[in-house]
Structures are given as C-alpha cells and as structure tokens.
LOMIMI-332877 format. One record per residue (C-alpha): x, y, z. Coordinates in Angstrom, 3 decimals. Example, Ala and Ser with C-alpha at 12.3 -4.5 7.8 and 13.67 -1.06 7.14 Angstrom:
<atoms>
{x=12.300	y=-4.500	z=7.800}
{x=13.670	y=-1.060	z=7.140}
</atoms>
This chain:
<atoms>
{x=0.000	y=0.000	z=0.000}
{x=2.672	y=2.636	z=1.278}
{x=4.735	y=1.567	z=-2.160}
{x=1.444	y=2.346	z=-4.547}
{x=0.686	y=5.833	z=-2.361}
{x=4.373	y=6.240	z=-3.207}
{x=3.896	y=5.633	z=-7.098}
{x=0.945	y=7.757	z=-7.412}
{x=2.633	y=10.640	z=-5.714}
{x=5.570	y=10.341	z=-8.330}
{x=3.549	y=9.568	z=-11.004}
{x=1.334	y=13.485	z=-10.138}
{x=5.048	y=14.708	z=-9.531}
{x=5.588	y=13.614	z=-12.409}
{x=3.071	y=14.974	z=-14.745}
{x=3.162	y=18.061	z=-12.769}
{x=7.100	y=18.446	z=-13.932}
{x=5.536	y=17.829	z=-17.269}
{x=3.183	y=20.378	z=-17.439}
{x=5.712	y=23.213	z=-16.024}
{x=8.240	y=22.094	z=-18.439}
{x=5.654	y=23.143	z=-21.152}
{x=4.245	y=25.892	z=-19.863}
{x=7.807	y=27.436	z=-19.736}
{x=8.678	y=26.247	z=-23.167}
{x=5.316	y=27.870	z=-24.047}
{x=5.684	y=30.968	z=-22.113}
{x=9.364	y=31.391	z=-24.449}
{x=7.343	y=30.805	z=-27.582}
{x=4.981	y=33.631	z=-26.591}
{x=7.925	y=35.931	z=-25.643}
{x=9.910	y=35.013	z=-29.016}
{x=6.513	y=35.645	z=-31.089}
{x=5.720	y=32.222	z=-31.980}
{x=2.223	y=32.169	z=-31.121}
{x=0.940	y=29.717	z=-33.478}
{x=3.003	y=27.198	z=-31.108}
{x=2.502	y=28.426	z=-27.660}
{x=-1.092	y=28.268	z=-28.504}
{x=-1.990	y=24.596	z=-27.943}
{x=-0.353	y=24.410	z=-24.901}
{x=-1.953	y=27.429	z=-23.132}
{x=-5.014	y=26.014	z=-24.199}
{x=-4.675	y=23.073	z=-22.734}
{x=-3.291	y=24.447	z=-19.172}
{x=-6.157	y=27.284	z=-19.716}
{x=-8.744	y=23.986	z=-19.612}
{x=-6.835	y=22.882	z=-16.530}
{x=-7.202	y=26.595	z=-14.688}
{x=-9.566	y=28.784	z=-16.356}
{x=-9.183	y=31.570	z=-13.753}
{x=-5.508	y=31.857	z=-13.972}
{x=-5.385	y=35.359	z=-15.218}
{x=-1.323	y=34.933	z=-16.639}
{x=-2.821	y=31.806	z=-18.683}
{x=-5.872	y=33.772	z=-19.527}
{x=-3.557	y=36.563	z=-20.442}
{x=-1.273	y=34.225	z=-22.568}
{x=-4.403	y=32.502	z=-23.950}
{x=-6.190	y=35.091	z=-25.189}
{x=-3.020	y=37.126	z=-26.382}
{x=-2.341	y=34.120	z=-28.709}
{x=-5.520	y=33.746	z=-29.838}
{x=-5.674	y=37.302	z=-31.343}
{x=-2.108	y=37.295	z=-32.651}
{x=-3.004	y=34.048	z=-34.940}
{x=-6.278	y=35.085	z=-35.899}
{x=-8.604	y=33.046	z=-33.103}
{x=-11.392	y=33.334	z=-31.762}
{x=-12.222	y=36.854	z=-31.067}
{x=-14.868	y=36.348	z=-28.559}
{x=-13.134	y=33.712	z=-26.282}
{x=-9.873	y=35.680	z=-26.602}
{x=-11.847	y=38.668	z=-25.132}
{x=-13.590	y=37.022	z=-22.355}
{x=-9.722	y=35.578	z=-21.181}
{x=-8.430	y=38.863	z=-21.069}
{x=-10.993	y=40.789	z=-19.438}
{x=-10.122	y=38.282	z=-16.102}
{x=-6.806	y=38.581	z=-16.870}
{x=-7.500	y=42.595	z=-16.799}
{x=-9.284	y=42.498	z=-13.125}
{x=-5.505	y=41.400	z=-12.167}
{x=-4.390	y=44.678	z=-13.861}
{x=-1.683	y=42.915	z=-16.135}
{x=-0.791	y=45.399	z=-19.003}
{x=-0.142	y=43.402	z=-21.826}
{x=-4.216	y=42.616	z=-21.134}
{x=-5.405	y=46.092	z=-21.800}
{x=-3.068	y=46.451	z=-24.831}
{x=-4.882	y=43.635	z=-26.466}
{x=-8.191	y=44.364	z=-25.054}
{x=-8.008	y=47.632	z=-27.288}
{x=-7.091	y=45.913	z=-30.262}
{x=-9.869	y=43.773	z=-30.396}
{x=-11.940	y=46.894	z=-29.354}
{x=-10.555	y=48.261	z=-32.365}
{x=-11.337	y=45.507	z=-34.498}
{x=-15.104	y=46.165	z=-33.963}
{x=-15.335	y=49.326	z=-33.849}
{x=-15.960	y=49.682	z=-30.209}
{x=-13.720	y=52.639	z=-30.174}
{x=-14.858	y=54.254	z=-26.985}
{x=-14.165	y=51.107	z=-25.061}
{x=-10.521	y=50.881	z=-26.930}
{x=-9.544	y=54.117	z=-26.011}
{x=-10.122	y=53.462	z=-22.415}
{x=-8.131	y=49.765	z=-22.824}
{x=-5.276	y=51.705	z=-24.405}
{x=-5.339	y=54.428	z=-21.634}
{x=-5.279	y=51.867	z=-18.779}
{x=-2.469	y=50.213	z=-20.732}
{x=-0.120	y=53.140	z=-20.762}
{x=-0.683	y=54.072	z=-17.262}
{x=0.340	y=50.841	z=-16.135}
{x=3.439	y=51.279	z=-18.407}
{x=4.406	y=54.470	z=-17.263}
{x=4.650	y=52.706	z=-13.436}
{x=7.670	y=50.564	z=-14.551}
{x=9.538	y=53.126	z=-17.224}
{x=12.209	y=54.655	z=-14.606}
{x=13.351	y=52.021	z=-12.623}
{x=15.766	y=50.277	z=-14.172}
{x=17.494	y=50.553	z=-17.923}
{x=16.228	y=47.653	z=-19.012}
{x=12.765	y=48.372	z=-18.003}
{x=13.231	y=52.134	z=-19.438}
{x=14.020	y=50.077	z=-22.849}
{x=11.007	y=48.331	z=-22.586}
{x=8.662	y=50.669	z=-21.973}
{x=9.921	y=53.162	z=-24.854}
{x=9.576	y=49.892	z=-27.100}
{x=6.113	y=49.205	z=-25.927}
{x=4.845	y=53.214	z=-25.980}
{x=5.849	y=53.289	z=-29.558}
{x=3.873	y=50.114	z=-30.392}
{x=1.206	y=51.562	z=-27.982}
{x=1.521	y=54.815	z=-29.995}
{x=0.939	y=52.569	z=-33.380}
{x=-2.126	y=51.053	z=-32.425}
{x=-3.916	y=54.174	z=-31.208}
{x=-2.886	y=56.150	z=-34.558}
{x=-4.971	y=53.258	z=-36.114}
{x=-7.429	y=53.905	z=-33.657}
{x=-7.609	y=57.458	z=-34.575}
{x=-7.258	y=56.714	z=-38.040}
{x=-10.713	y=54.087	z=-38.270}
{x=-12.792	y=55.899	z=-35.803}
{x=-12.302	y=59.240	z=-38.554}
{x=-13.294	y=56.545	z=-40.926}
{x=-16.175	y=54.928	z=-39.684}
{x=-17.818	y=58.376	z=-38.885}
{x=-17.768	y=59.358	z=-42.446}
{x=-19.337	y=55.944	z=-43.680}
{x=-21.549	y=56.207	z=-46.765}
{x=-25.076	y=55.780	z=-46.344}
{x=-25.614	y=53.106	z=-49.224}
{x=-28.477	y=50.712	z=-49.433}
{x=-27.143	y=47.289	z=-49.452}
{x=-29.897	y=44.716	z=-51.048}
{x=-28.223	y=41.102	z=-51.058}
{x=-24.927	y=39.432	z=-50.232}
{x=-23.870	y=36.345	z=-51.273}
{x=-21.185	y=34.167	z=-50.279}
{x=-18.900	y=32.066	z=-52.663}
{x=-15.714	y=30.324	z=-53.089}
{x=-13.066	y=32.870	z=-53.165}
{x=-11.626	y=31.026	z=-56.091}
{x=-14.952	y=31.627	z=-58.417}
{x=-16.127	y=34.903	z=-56.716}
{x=-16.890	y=36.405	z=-60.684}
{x=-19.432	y=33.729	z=-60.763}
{x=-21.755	y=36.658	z=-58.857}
{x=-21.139	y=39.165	z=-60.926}
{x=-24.079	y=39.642	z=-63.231}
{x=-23.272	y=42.355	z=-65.694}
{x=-25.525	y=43.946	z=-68.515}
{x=-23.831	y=43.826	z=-71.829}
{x=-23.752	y=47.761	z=-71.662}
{x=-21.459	y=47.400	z=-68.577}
{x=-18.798	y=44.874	z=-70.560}
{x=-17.950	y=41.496	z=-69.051}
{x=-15.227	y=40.298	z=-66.650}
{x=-12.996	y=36.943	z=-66.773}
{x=-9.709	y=35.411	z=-65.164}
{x=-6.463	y=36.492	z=-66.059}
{x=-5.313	y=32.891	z=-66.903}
{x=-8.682	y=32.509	z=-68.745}
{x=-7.333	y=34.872	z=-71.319}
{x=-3.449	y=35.107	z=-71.286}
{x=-1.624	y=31.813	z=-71.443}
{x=1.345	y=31.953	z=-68.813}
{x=3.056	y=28.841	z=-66.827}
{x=1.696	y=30.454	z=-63.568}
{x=-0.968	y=31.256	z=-61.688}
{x=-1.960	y=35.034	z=-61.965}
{x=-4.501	y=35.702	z=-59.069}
{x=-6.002	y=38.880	z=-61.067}
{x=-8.739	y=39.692	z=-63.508}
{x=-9.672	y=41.250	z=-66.994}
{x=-12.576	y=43.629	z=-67.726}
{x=-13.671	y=43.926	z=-71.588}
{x=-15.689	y=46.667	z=-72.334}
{x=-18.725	y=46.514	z=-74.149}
{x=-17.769	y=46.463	z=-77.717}
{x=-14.421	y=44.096	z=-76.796}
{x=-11.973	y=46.468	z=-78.218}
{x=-10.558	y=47.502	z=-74.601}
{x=-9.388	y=45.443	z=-71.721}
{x=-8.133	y=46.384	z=-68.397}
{x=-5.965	y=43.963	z=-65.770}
{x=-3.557	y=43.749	z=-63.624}
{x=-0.066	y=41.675	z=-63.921}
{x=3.031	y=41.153	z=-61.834}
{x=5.960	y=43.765	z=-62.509}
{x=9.584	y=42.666	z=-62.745}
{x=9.520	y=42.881	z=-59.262}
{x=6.794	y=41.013	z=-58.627}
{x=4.136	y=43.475	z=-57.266}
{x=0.710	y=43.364	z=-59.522}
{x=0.179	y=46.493	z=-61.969}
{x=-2.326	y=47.918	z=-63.616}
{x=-2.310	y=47.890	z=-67.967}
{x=-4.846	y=47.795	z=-70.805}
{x=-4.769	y=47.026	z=-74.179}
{x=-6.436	y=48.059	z=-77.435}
{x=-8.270	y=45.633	z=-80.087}
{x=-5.718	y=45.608	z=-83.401}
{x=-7.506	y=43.736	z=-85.963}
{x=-8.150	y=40.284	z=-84.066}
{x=-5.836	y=40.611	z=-81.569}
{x=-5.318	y=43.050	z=-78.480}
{x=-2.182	y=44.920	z=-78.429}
{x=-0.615	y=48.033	z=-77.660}
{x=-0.031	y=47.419	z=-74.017}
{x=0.192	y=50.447	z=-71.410}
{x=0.493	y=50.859	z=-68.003}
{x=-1.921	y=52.724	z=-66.563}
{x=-0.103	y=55.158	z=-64.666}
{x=3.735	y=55.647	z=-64.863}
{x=4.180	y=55.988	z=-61.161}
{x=1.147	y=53.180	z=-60.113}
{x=-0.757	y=56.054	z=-59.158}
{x=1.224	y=57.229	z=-56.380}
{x=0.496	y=54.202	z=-54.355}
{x=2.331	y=51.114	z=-52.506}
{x=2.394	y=47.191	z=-53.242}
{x=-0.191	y=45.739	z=-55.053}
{x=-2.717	y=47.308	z=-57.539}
{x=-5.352	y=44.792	z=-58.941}
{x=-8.947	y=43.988	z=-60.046}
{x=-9.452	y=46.901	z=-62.523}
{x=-13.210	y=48.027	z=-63.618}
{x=-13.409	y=50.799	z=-66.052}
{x=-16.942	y=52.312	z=-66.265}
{x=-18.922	y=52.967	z=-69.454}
{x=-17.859	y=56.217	z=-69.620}
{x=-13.837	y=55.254	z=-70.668}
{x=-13.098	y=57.579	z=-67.589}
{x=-13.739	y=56.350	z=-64.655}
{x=-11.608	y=53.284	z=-63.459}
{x=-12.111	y=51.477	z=-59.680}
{x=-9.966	y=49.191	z=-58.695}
{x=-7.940	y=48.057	z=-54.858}
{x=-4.818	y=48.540	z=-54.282}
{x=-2.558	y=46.641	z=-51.368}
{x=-0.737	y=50.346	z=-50.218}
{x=0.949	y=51.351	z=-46.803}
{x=-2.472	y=52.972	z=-45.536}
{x=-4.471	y=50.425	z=-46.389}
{x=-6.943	y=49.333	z=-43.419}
{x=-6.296	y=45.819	z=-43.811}
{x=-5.005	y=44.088	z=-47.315}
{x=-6.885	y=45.353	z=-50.185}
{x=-8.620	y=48.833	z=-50.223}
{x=-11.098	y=49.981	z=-52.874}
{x=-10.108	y=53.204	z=-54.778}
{x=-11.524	y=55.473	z=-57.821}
{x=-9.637	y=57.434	z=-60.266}
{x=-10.597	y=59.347	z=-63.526}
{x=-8.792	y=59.673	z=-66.376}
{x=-7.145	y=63.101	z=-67.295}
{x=-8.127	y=62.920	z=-71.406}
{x=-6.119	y=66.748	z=-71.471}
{x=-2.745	y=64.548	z=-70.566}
{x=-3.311	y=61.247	z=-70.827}
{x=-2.657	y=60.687	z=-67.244}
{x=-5.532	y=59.557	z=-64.074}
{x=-5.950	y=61.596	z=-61.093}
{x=-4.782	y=61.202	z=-57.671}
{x=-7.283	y=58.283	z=-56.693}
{x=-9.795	y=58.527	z=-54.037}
{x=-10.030	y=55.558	z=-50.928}
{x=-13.608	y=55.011	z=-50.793}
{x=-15.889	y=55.198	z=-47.288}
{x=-16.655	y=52.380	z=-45.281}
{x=-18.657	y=50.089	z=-45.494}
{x=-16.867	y=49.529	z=-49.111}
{x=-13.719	y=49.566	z=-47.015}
{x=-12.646	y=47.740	z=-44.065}
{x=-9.969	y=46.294	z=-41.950}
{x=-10.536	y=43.048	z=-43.891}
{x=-9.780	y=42.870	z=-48.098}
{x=-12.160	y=44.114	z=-50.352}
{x=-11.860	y=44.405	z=-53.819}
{x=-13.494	y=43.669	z=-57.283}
{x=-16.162	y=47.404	z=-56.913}
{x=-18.113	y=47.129	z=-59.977}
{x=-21.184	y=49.682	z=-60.973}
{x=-23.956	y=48.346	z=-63.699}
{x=-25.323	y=51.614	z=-64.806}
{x=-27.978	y=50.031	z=-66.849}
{x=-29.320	y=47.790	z=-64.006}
{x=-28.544	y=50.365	z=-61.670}
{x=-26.702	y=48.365	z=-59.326}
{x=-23.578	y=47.541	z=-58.055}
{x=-21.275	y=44.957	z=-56.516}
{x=-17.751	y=44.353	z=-54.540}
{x=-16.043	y=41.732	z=-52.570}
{x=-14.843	y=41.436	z=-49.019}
{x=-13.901	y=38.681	z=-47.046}
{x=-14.601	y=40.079	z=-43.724}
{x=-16.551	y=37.861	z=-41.560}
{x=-15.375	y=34.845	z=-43.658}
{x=-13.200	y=31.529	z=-43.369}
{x=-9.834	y=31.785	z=-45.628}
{x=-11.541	y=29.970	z=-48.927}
{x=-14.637	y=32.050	z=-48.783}
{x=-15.567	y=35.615	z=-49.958}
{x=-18.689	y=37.728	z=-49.820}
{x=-20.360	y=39.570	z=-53.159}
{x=-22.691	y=42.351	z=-51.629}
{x=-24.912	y=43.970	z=-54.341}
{x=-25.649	y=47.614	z=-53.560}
{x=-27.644	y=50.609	z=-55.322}
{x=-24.604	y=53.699	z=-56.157}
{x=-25.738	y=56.652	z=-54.984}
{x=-25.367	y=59.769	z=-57.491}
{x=-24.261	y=62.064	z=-55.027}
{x=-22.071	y=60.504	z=-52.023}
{x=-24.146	y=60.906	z=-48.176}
{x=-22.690	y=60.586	z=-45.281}
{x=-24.247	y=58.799	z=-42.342}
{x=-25.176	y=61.077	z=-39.615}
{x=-25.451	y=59.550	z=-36.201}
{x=-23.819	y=59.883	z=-33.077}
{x=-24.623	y=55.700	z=-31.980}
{x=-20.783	y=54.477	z=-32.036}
{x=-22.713	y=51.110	z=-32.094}
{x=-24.996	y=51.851	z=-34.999}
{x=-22.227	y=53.228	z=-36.971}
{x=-20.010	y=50.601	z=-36.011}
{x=-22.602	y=48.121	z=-37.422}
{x=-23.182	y=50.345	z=-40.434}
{x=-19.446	y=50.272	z=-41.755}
{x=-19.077	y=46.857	z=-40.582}
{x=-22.305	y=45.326	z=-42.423}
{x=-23.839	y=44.013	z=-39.352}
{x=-27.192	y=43.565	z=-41.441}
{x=-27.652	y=44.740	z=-45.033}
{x=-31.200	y=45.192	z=-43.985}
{x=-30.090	y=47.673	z=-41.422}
{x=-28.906	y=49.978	z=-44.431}
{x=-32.848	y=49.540	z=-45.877}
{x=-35.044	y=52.185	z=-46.631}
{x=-38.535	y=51.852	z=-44.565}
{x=-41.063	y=50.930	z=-46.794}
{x=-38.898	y=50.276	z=-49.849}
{x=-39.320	y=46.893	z=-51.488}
{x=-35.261	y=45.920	z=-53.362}
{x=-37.138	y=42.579	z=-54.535}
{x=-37.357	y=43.224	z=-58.290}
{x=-34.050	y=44.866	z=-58.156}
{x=-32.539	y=41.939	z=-55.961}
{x=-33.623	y=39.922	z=-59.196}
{x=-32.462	y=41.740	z=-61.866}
{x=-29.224	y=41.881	z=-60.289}
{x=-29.034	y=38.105	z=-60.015}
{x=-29.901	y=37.915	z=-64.016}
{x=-27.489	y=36.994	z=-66.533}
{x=-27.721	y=38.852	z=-69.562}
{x=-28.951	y=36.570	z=-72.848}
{x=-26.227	y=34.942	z=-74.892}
{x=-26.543	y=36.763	z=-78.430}
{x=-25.988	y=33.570	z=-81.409}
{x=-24.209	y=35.436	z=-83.594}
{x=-25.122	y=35.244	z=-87.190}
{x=-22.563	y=33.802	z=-89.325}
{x=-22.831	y=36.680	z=-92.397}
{x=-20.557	y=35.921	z=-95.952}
{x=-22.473	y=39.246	z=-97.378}
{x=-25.583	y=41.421	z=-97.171}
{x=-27.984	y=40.690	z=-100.085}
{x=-31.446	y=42.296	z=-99.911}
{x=-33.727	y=40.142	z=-101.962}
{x=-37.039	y=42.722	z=-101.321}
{x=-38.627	y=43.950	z=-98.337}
{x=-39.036	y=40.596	z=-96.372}
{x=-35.706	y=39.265	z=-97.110}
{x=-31.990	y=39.787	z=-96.747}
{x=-29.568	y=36.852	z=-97.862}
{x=-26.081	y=36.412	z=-96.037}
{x=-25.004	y=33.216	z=-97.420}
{x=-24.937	y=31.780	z=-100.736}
{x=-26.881	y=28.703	z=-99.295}
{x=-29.893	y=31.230	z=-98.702}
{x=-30.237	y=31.330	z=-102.287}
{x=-33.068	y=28.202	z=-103.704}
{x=-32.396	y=29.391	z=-107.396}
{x=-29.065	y=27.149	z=-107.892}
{x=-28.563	y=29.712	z=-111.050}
{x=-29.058	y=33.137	z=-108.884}
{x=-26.840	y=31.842	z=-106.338}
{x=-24.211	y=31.218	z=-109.082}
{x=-24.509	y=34.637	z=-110.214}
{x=-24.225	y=36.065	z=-107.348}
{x=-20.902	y=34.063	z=-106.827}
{x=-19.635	y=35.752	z=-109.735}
{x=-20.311	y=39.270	z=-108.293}
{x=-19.046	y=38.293	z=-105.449}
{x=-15.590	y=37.719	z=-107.115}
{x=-15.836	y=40.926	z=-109.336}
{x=-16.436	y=42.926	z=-105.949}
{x=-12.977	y=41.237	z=-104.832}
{x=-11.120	y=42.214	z=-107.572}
{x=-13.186	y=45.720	z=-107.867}
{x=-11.519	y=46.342	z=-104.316}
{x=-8.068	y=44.455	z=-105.655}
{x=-8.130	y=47.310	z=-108.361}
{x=-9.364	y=50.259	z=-106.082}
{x=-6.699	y=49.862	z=-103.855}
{x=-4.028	y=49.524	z=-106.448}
{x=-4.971	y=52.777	z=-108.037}
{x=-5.000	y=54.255	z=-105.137}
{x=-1.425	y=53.189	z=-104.696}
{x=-0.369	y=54.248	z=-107.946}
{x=-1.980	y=57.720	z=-107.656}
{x=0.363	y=58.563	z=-104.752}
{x=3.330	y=57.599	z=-105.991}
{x=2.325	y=59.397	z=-109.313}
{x=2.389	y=62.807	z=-107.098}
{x=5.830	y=62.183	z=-105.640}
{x=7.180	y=61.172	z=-108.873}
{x=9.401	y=62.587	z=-111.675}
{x=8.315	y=63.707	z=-114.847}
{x=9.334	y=60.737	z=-116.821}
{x=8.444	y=58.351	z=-113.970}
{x=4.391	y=59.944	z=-114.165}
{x=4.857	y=59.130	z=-117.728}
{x=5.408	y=55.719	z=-117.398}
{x=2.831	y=54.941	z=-114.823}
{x=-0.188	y=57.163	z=-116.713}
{x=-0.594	y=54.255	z=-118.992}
{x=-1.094	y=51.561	z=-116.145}
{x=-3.444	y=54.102	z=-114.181}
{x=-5.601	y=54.737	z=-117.203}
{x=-5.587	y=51.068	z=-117.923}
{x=-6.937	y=50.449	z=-114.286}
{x=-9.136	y=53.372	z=-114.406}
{x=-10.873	y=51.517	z=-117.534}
{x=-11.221	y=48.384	z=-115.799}
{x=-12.792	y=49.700	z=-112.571}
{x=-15.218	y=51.097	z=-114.273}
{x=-16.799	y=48.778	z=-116.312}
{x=-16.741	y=46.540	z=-113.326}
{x=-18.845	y=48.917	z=-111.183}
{x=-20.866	y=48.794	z=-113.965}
{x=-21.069	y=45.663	z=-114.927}
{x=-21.907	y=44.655	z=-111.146}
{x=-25.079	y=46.017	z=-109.853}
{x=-26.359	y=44.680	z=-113.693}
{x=-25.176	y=41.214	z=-112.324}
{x=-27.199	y=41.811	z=-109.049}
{x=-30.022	y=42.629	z=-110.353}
{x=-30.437	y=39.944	z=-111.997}
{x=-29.641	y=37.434	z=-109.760}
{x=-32.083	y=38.995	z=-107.876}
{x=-34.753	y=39.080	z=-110.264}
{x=-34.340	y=35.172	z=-110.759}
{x=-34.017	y=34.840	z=-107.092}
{x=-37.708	y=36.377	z=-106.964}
{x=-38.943	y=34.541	z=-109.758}
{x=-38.703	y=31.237	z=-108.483}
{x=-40.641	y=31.791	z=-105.234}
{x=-43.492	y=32.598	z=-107.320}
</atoms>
C-alpha cells in the first residue's frame, strides 16, 4: 500500500514536472513571437485553470495574434485585466478596435499606458522596454484614430443582397448587362506557366481590356490594351508611377464612360489588405488623377476588392472577405448613390454596425421593397448567337440573304458568286490605283509618264466593273424572286 501511495505521488510529480516544463517552453514561444506554437499548450493548461489570469492573459493574447477566436480571446483577457496585467489592456483595445468599439478601446489603451508608465524609470532595461512598448502603444492608437475618422464618415448606401462564394470563383456573382462589358480570369485569357490571381474587364464592344499583372519585381500592376484587328495589343500601363500608391494594384473596372476606373490597391495605408479606390482619367494629358479611398462600409480592416457599378441595371457589386473563413468571400450587391451621403449619427454602435455590415437590412429604406431589383441583379444577360454573315444581299422587303446557301435558285446563287468575285477584284483594283496615284504625285516627270498608262488602264477596268456589277445583281435577284413565285 505505502509503495502504490508512493507511485501515485511520483507519477502526479511527475506529470506536474511535465506540465511546467511546457508551460515554460510555451511561455518562451509567446515571448519570441511564436504564437501559433505556444497556442496549444496554453489552451490546454487554460482547460486545466480557467481563472488563472497569466494563462488567460497568454491565452487570449495568442488567440488574437493568430487570428482566433475573437470572442473567447476577449472574455480571457478581461479576467486577466481584473488582475491589472498590461499586456491585457493592450490587447483588449485591439480587439476593441477591431469592432469598432472605439470608446471602449480608447479606455483599454489608456489603462495600458498608465500601467506602463509605473515601470519606465526604474531600471534601464525596463526604461528600454517601456519606450519599445509606448511606440507600439503609440501605433495602435494612430490606427485607432485613423478608423474611428473613418467609420464616422461611412456612406449611407443601401445594401440589397450578399452572397457568399468560393473565393476562387467569386466572378461567378457578378451579373453584368452587356452595356457594362464582361469580366474573366487572367489565366482565362493570357496563357502563362503560372498562376496570376487577377482579372480582366472587356468593355462593351471588346476592343478595350483592363488587368492587372506582376511587374519585374513582382508586385501586380495595372495595364490595358487596345483591339488591333483580331488581336489586343498596344499594351500600357496605366499610370507611370502606379498612381502614387504602394504594393499591389489589382482587379481593374473601367466604367462605361472610358473615364472612370475602380480598382484596390494593397498600399501602406491600407486598413487591412486590399482597399477599394476610384480614379478618372485626365483625357487633357493622358494621365488619371490622384485616386480617391472610398468610405466604409466599401472599405474595411478586412480585403475588399473587385467594386463594380452596372449603370444600366442600376446596381452595383464588390467583394470582401470580412466575416469569412480563408476559402470564402462575400459579393454584396448595392444601389450607387449619385451624389455621395454621409451617415449622420452619433450611436458608435450603430455606426459601427453600419461600416461593418452588421445587417444589409439595417442599411434599408422603410417601406422600400429591393425585390425586383434583388432579381435583376441576379440575371445573366442573354447569350446573343451570332449570325454567321458571308455578305448582305437584300432580296425585297421581307428578305436579306447572307449566305450563298440562302439562295433556292441554284442559277441566282451562281450569279451572285460571280459578283461576289468581281467585288474582290473591284476592291483588288481600287486599292491599287490608289497606290499608284500617290506615288504618281511624288514622282518625276518621266516616272508619271510611265505609270499614266497603267493608271488609265486600271481606271478603264474599274469602271466597267462597277458597272457591270449592280447589272449582275439585279439579276440574280430578279431570278431569285422569280422562283418563289
């Protein structure tokens, strides 16, 4: 008996020695940064004490840092916070920040640096630390600041629908009019050996595109290119200096107009990732204007990109993943307001779930049914078939041939072979006198005199051909006529 009593006290001495050799190896993962790590273990001793406030601080610290569960991390560092343990109220007012609970950040943040300031003169190391942590401290309230300026001036927009998707076919919900062009994946129409994460937009008569490719460097730039004869060409970059802004530029829409261009761009002030922008195009100089960062609730502290506006539906759409897992995105359709409104309230809570989408039926008008719009948004435009057309033959007033197999009189549609070939060689001749007549202006005396007889020769020819055809066509449609009767 005394040797198992024995056993089981080694045995919990054991485990015990266990558990603190973790919790210190986690506890130097935390300190180093590696959160991702130190997690599993702090949630595991954090199941074993949930009151601990150090593990609650730990826990919920390294939660945040790798993304977690927001909620949970916040209820674990408001006990840690009753023990007054700074780094608690530092991350408190991140999180705070994160939804837009800006009053209650403000007050986290304060607490924070007045706990600081008790250990910044007593020793030089602890000086060192505390100027390190005010500056990061300092950081976090300019973004603060920075989003509670933002979120006051969010536009009052009525969002109708939202839709999520996989992030990897999020075009899939955009359902543009023909008048509004078309959009497609950049490896759908350029063939490269790698994966370009960017699109195309074609305007409405295909003879335009605008995209976004990686640089010699690497970061993604905006170009477009022009329709030459069956193939787009002419590359440019948009803007010589990427528009005076940082990293990565991407998911270009140009609206009908040829002026106005959105697109989101991955610069240093970006909230968080991808921020949605609008620029115009300068047609005096052949440059765009300084572009504008649109208001929340397009923007956010999450990426959002892809703004599109369907004038002829009168609706619009853009991407965010906020609120969503890694391989998911959400399309919300919205109506564009002509003139930009701010939101006027002074409920930090209703604005906060205004710019945040909290409910796209909060941003309703009372009264206003968005069901037929909701549904025209969600419709594809018709596929046109487009009629294969050799020429354009009008018969009489209820018929127009473009092939030769419209013809049922075997000897009109022969004759109307023929003056199809005399046209060819009408145009053949056309555009070699042409030719000739401009180098007969540039030339020398005796050089006009040996190309007048050619010219005249042509000149003869062309002319009893455009004679000769309309004869031709006329009767090939009179025997074209006379057989249906």
């Amino acid at each position: 008996m005394k040797l198992f009593i024995t056993y089981i006290l080694f045995f919990i001495g054991s485990i015990s020695s266990v558990f603190a050799q973790n919790l210190a190896e986690a506890k130097e993962l935390y300190l180093n940064g590696d959160y991702i790590h130190a997690l599993p273990i702090f949630e595991a001793e954090h199941a074993a004490k949930p009151t601990d406030a150090n593990l609650n601080q730990w826990y919920g610290a390294s939660l945040f840092e790798t993304g977690g569960d927001l909620k949970k991390a916040e209820e674990c560092l408001l006990i840690a916070s009753k023990k007054n343990i700074p780094e608690s109220f530092f991350y408190l007012g991140q999180i705070y920040t994160q939804k837009y609970r800006f009053t209650e950040a403000s007050e986290a943040f304060d607490k924070y640096e007045s706990l600081l300031k008790k250990t910044s003169q007593r020793t030089k190391e602890q000086k060192a630390k505390y100027e390190a942590n005010a500056e990061r401290l300092a950081e976090k309230m300019k973004q603060l600041s920075r989003l509670r300026r933002m979120v006051s001036n969010t536009e009052d927009i009525q969002i109708i629908d939202s839709l999520v998707v996989d992030k990897a076919d999020f075009l899939s919900a955009y359902k543009l009019s023909k008048s509004s062009g078309h959009l497609k994946y950049f490896n759908q129409v350029f063939s490269v050996h790698k994966d370009v994460k960017s699109t195309v937009y074609f305007n409405e008569k295909e003879t335009k595109i605008y995209y976004a490719q990686p640089n010699k460097v690497g970061a993604y730039t905006l170009f477009s290119m022009e329709k030459l004869l069956d193939e787009f060409g002419n590359e440019k970059q948009l803007s010589a200096i990427n528009f005076n802004l940082t990293g990565d530029l991407n998911f270009p829409y140009m609206m009908a107009d040829g002026v106005t261009i959105y697109f989101a761009a991955k610069d240093v002030e970006s909230l968080g990732g991808y921020d949605l922008f609008v620029s115009r195009y300068n047609l005096n100089n052949d440059t765009y204007l300084s572009p504008e960062r649109l208001n929340m609730p397009f923007n956010s502290i999450y990426n959002d990109y892809m703004m599109v506006v369907d004038e002829e539906k009168g609706v619009g759409w853009f991407a965010s993943d906020r609120f969503q897992p890694e391989e998911k995105v959400c399309i919300y359709t919205f109506i564009p307001n002509k003139v930009v409104k701010i939101i006027q309230s002074d409920d930090e809570v209703y604005m906060a779930d205004r710019a945040n989408i909290a409910s796209i039926k909060q941003s309703w008008v009372t009264g206003q049914s968005y069901a037929q719009l909701i549904s025209l948004a969600k419709k594809a435009p018709k596929e046109e078939v487009k009629q294969i057309r050799d020429f354009t033959f009008v018969i009489d007033d209820n018929r127009t041939y473009y092939m030769l197999s419209d013809f049922q009189n075997k000897a009109a549609g022969d004759m109307f072979y023929k003056v199809m070939g005399l046209k060819n060689e009408e145009k053949s001749l056309s555009d070699r006198l042409d030719h000739l007549r401009i180098e007969y202006s540039k030339s020398s005396a005796d050089a006009k005199r040996s190309m007048t007889a050619e010219i005249l020769e042509l000149e003869r020819k062309l002319e009893q051909l455009q004679n000769e055809i309309p004869s031709l066509e006329i009767q090939a449609r009179n025997m074209e006529i006379q057989s249906r009767h």
